[in-house]
C-alpha positions in Angstrom: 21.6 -49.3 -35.2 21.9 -45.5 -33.8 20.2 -44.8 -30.5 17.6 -42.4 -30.3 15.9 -40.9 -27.4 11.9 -40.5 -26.1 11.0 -38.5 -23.8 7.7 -38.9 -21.1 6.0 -36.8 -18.1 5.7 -38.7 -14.8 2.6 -37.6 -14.2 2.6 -38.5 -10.8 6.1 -36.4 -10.2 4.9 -33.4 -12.3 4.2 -30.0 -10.2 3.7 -27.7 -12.3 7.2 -25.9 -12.4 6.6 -25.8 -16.2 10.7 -25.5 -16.3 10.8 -28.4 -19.2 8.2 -26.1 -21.4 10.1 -22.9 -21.0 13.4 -24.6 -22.4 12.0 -27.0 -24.7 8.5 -25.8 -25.7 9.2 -27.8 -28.8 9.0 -31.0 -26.7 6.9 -30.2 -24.0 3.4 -28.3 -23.6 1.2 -27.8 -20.5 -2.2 -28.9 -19.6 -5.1 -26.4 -17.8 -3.8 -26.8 -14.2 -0.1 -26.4 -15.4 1.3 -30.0 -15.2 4.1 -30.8 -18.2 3.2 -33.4 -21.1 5.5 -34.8 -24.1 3.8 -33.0 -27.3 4.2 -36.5 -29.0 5.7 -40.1 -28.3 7.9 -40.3 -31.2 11.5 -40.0 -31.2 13.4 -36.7 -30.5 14.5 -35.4 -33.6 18.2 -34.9 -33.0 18.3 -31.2 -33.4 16.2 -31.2 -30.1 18.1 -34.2 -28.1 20.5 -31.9 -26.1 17.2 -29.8 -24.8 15.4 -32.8 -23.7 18.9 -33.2 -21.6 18.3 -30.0 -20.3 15.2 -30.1 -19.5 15.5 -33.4 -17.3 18.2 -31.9 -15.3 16.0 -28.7 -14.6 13.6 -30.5 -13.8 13.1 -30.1 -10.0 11.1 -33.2 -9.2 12.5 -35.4 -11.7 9.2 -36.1 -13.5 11.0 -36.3 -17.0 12.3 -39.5 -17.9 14.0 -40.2 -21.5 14.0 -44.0 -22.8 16.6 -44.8 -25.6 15.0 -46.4 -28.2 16.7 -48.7 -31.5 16.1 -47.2 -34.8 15.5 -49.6 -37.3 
């Protein structure tokens, strides 16, 4: 099995810095008021897993979290 990485918006963290959408706007998208959302609860695609890296280490308020998941 190779690990593969989610990522998710604490909502509750989020403030609308929007840092994760300007350097992964493949990953990330923003609602009305702002606030950062995943664009989908699959897995990363691998080509994108060093920008979800990035983006949780910009993140100011730590409101990105990334889960490894088993591929089966």
């Amino acid at each position: 099995m190779n690990a593969r990485i989610t990522v998710r918006i604490v909502p509750e963290k989020c403030q609308g810095h929007a840092r994760c959408h300007a350097l992964a706007p493949e990953l990330f998208e923003l609602d009305e008021f702002g606030n950062a959302r995943a664009t989908s609860r699959t897995l990363v695609p691998r080509e994108l897993e060093d920008k979800a890296f990035t983006a949780q280490s910009n993140c100011p308020e730590g409101a990105i979290v990334i889960e490894d998941s088993a591929e089966t």
